[in-house]
ChimeraX commands (.cxc) that place a marker at each C-alpha (Angstrom):
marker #1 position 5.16,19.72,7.62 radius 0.5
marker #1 position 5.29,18.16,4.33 radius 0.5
marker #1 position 3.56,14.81,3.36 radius 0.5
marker #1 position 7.01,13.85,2.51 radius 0.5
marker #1 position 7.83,13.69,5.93 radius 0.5
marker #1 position 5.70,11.56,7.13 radius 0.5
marker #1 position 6.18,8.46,8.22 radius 0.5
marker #1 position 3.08,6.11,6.64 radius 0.5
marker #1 position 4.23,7.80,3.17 radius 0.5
marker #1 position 7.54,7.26,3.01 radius 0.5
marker #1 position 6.52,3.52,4.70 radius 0.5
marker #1 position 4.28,3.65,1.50 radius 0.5
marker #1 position 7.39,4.60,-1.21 radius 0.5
marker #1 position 8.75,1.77,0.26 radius 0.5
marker #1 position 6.45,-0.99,-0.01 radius 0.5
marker #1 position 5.69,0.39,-3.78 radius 0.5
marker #1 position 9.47,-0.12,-4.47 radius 0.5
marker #1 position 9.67,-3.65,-2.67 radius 0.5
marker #1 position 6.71,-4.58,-5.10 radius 0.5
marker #1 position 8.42,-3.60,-8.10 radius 0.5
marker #1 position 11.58,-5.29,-7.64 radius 0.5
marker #1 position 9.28,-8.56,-6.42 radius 0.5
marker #1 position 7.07,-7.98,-9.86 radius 0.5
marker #1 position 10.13,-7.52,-11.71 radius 0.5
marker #1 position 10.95,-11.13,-11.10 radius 0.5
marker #1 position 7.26,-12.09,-12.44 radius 0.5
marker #1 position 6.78,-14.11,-16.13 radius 0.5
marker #1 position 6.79,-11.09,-18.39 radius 0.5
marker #1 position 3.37,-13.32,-19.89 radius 0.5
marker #1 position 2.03,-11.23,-16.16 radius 0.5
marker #1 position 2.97,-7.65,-17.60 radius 0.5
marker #1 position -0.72,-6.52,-18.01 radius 0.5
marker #1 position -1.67,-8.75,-15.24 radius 0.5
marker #1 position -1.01,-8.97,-11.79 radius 0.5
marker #1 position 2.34,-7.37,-12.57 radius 0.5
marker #1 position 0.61,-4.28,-13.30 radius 0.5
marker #1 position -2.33,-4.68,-10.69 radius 0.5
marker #1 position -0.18,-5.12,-7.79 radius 0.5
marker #1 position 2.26,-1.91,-8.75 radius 0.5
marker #1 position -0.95,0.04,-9.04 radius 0.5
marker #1 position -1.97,-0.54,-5.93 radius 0.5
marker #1 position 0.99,-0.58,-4.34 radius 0.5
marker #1 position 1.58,2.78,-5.95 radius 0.5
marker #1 position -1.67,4.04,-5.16 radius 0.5
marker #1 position -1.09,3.91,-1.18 radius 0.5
marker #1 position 1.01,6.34,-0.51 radius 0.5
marker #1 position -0.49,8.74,-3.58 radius 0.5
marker #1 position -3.68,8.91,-1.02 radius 0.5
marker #1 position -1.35,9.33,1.62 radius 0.5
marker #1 position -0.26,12.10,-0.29 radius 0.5
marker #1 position -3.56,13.81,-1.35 radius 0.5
marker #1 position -5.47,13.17,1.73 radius 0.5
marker #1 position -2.31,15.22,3.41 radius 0.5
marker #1 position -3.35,18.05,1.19 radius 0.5
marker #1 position -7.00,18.53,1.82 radius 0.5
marker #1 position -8.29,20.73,3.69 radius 0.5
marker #1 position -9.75,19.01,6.82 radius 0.5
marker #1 position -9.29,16.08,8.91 radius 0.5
marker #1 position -12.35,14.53,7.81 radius 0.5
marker #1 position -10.99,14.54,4.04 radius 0.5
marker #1 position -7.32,13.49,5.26 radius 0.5
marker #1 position -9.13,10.46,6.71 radius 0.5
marker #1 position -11.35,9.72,3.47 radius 0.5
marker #1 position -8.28,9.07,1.68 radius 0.5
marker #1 position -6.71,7.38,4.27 radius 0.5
marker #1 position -9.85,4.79,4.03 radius 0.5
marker #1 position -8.93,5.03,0.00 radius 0.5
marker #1 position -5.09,3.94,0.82 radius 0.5
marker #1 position -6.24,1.46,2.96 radius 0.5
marker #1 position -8.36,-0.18,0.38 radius 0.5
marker #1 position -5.35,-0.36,-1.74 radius 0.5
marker #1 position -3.17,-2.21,0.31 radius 0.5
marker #1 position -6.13,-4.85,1.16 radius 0.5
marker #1 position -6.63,-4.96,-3.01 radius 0.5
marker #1 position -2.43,-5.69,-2.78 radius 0.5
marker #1 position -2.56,-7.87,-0.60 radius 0.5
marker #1 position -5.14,-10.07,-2.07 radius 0.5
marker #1 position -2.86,-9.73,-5.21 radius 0.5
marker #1 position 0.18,-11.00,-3.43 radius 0.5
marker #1 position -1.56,-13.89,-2.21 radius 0.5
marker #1 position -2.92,-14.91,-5.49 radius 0.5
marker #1 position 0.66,-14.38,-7.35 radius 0.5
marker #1 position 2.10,-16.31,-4.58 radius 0.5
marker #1 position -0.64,-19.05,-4.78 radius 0.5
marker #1 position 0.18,-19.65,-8.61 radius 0.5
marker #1 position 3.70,-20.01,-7.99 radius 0.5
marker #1 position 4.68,-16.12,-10.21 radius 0.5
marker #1 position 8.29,-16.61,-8.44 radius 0.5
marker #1 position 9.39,-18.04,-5.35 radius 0.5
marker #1 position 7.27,-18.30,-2.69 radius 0.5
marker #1 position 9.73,-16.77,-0.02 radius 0.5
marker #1 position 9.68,-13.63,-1.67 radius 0.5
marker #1 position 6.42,-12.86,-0.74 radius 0.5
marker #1 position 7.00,-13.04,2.92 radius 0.5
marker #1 position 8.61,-9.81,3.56 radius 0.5
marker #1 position 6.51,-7.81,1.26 radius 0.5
marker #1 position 3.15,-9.28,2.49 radius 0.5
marker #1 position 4.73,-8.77,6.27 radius 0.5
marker #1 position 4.77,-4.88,5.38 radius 0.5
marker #1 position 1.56,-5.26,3.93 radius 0.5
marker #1 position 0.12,-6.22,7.77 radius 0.5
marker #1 position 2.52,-3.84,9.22 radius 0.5
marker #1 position 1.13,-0.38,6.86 radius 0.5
marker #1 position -2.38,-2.13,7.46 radius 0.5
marker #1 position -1.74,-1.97,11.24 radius 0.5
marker #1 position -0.78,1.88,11.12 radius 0.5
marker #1 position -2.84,3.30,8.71 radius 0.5
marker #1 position -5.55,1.41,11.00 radius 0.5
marker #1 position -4.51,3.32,13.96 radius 0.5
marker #1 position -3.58,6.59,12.16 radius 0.5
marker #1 position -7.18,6.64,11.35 radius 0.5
marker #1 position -8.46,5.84,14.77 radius 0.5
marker #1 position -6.15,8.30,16.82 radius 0.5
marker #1 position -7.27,11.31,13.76 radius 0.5
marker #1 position -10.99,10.14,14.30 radius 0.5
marker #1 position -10.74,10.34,18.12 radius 0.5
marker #1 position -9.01,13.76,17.97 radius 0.5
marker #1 position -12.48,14.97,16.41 radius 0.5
marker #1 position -14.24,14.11,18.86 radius 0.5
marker link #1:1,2 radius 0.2
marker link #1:2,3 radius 0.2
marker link #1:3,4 radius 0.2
marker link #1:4,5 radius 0.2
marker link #1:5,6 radius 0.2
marker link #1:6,7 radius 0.2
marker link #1:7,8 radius 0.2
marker link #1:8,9 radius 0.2
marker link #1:9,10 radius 0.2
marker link #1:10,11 radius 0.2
marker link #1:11,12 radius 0.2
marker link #1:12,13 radius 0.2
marker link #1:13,14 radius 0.2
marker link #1:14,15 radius 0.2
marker link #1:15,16 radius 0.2
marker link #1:16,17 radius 0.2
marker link #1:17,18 radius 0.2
marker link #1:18,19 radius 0.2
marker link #1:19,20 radius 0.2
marker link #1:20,21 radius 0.2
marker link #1:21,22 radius 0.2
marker link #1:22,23 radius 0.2
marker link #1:23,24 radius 0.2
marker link #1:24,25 radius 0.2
marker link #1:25,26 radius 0.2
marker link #1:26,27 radius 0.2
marker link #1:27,28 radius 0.2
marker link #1:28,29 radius 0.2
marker link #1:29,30 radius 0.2
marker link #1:30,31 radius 0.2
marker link #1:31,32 radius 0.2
marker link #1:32,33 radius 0.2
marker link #1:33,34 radius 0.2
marker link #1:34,35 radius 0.2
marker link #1:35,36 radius 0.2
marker link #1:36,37 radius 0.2
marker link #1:37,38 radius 0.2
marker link #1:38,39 radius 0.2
marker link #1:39,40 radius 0.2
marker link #1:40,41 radius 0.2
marker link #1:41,42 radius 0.2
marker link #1:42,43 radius 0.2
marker link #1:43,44 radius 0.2
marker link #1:44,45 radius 0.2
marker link #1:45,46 radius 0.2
marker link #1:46,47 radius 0.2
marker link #1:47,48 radius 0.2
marker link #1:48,49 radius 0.2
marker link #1:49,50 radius 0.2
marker link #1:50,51 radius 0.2
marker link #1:51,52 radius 0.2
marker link #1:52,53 radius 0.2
marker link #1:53,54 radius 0.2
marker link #1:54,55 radius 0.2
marker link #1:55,56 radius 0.2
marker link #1:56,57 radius 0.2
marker link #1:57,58 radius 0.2
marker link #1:58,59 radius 0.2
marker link #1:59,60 radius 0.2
marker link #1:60,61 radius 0.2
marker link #1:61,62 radius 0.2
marker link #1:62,63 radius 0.2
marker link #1:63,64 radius 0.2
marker link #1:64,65 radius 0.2
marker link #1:65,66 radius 0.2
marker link #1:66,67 radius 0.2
marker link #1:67,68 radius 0.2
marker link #1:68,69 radius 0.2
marker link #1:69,70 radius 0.2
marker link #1:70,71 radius 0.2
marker link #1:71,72 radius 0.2
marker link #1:72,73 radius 0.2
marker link #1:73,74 radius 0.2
marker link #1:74,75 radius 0.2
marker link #1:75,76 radius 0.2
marker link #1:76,77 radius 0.2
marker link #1:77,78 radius 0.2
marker link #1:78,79 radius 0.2
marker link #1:79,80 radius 0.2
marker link #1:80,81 radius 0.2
marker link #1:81,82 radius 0.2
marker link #1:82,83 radius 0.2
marker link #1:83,84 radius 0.2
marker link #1:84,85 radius 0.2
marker link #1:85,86 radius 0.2
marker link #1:86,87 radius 0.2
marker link #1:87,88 radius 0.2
marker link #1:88,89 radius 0.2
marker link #1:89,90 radius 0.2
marker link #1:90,91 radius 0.2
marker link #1:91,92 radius 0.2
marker link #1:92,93 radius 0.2
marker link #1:93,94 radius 0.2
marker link #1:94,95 radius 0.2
marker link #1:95,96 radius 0.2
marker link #1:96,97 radius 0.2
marker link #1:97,98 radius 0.2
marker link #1:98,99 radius 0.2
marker link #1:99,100 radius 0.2
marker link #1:100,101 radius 0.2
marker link #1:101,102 radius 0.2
marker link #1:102,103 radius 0.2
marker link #1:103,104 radius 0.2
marker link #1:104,105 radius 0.2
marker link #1:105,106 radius 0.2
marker link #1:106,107 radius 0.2
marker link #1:107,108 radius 0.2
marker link #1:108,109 radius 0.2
marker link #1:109,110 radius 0.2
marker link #1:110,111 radius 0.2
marker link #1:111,112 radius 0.2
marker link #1:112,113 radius 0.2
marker link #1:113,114 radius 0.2
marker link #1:114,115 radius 0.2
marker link #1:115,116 radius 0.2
marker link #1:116,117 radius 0.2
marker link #1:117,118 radius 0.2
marker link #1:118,119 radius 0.2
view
């Protein structure tokens, strides 16, 4: 099976694209701000996803698992702050920091089920 078929990642490619349509609506004064923060780290999720998928044991898969789940706590914490200084309207970061808890939620428990099946 390919990463590419997995369901975090593509839930991943999906919150990367909801962020840059959200960022797109951001001052373009935020461009090298939290314009660019938050698409890095929204991009960098599922690239862990990715890599981790690639390694050659478990153990590394769920290294970069950790590493993708760092992102999306850096997003969030980005979302919030845009949100908190008003970088567009406030009810467009609902849905977007919704998926943010959501991925949180499963890449939580991906990592628990693959740490339990080493045992």
């Amino acid at each position: 099976m390919s990463y590419r078929e997995q369901f975090i990642w593509k839930r991943g490619i999906q919150l990367s694209i909801n962020c840059y349509k959200l960022t797109e609506k951001f001052p373009k004064s935020e461009l090298y701000g939290l314009t660019s923060q938050i698409r890095r780290a929204s991009v960098s999720v599922p690239s862990n996803i990715a890599e981790g998928y690639g390694r050659r044991t478990q153990k590394e898969y769920v290294q970069f698992l950790h590493i993708a789940l760092g992102s999306l706590r850096e997003l969030d914490t980005q979302l919030i702050i845009a949100k908190e200084v008003k970088l567009t309207l406030p009810q467009l970061f609902a849905p977007i920091l919704e998926e943010v808890d959501s991925m949180q939620g499963i890449l939580v428990s991906t990592i628990q089920k693959l740490k339990a099946d080493r045992s």
